[in-house]
NULOPA-408990 format. One line per field, with one value per atom (N, C-alpha, C): residue number from 1; residue in one letter; chain; x, y, z. Coordinates in steps of 0.1 Angstrom, whole numbers. Each point is the difference from the previous one (the first is absolute). Layout:
<atoms>
seq	[NUM/...]
type	[A/...]
mol	[A/...]
c1	[X/...]
c2	[Y/...]
c3	[Z/...]
</atoms>
This chain:
<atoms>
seq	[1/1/1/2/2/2/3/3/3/4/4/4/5/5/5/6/6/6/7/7/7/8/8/8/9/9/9/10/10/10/11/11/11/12/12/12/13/13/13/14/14/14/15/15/15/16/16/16/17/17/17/18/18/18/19/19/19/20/20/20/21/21/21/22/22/22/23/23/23/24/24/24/25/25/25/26/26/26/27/27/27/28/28/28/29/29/29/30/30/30/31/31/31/32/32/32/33/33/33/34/34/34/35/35/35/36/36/36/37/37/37/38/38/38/39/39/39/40/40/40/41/41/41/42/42/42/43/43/43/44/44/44/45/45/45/46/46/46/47/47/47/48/48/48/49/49/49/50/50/50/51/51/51/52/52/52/53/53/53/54/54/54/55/55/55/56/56/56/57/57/57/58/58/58/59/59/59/60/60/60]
type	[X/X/X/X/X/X/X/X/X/X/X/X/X/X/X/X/X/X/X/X/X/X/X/X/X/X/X/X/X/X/X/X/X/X/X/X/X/X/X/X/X/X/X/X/X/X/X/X/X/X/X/X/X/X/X/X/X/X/X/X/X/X/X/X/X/X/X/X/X/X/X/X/X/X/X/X/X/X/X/X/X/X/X/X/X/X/X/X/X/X/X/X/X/X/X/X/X/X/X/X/X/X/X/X/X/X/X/X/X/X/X/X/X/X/X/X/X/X/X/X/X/X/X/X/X/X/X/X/X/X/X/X/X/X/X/X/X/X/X/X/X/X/X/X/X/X/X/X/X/X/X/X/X/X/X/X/X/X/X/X/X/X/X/X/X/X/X/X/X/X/X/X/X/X/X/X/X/X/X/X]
mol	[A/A/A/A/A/A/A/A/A/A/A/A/A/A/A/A/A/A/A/A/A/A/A/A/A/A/A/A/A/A/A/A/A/A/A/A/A/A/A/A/A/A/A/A/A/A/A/A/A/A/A/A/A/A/A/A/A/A/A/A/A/A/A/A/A/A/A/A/A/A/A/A/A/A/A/A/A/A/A/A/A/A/A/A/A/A/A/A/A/A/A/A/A/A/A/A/A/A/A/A/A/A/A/A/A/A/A/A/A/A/A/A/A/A/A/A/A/A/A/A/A/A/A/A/A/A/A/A/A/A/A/A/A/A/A/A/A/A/A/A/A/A/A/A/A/A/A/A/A/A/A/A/A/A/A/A/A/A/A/A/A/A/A/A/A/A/A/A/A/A/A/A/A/A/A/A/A/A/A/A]
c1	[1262/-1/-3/6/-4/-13/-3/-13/-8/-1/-9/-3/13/-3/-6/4/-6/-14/-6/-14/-4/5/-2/-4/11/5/-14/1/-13/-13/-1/-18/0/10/0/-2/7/0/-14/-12/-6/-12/4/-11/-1/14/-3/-1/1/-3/-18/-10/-10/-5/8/-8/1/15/-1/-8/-4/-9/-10/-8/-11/-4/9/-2/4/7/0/-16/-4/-12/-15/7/-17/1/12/3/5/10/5/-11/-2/-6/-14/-1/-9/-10/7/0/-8/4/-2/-14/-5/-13/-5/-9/1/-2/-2/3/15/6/15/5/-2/5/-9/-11/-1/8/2/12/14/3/12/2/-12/0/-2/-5/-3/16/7/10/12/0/7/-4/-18/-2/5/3/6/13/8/11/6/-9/-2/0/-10/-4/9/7/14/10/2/12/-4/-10/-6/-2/-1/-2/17/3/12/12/-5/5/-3/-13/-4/4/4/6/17/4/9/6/-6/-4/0/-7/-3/10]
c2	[1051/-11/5/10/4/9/4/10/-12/-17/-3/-7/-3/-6/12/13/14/-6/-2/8/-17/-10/-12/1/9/2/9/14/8/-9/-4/-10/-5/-12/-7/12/9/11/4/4/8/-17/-6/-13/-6/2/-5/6/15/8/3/-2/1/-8/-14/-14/6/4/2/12/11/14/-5/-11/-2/-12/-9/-7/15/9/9/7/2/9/-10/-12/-10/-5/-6/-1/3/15/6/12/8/15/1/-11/6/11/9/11/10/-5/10/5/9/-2/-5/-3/-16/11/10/4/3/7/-8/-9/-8/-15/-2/-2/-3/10/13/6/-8/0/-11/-10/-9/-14/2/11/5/4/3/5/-12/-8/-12/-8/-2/-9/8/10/12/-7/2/-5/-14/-11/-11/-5/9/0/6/9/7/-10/-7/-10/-9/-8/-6/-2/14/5/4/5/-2/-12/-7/-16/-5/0/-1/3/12/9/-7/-2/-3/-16/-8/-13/-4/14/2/-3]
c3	[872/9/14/6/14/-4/-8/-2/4/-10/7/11/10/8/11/0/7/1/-12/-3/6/2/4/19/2/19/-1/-8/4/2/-11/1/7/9/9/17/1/13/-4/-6/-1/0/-11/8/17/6/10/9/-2/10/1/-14/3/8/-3/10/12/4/16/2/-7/5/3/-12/3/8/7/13/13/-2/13/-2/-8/0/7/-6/0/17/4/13/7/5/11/-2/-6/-10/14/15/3/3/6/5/-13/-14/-10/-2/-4/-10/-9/-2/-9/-16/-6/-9/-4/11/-4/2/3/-2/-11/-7/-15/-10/3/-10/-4/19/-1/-5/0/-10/-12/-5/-15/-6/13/-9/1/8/-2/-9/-5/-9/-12/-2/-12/-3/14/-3/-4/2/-5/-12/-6/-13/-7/3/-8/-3/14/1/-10/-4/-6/-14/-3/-12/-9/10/-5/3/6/-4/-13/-2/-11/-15/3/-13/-2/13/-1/-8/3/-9/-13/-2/-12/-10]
</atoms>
């Protein structure tokens, strides 16, 4: 029962932390280079997709 509400809290920290990396990258990130800031958003849209994917699984 706590295993899955864990893996419930994880997916949820790791989905909502991409939203917020990838609004810091798209609108504060100005100063950056814009190839890192597409790394950055590549790796938040990574992390999205994880969240996601393992919502998914989770459903199941």
């Amino acid at each position: 029962m706590w295993h899955r509400g864990l893996n419930w809290a994880a997916i949820a920290l790791v989905g909502s932390f991409a939203l917020i990396w990838l609004g810091v990258v798209i609108f504060a990130a100005d100063a950056s280079a814009m190839w890192v800031r597409l790394a950055e958003g590549a790796f938040a849209l990574f992390l999205a997709g994880w969240a996601v994917q393992k919502a998914v699984l989770m459903l199941r």
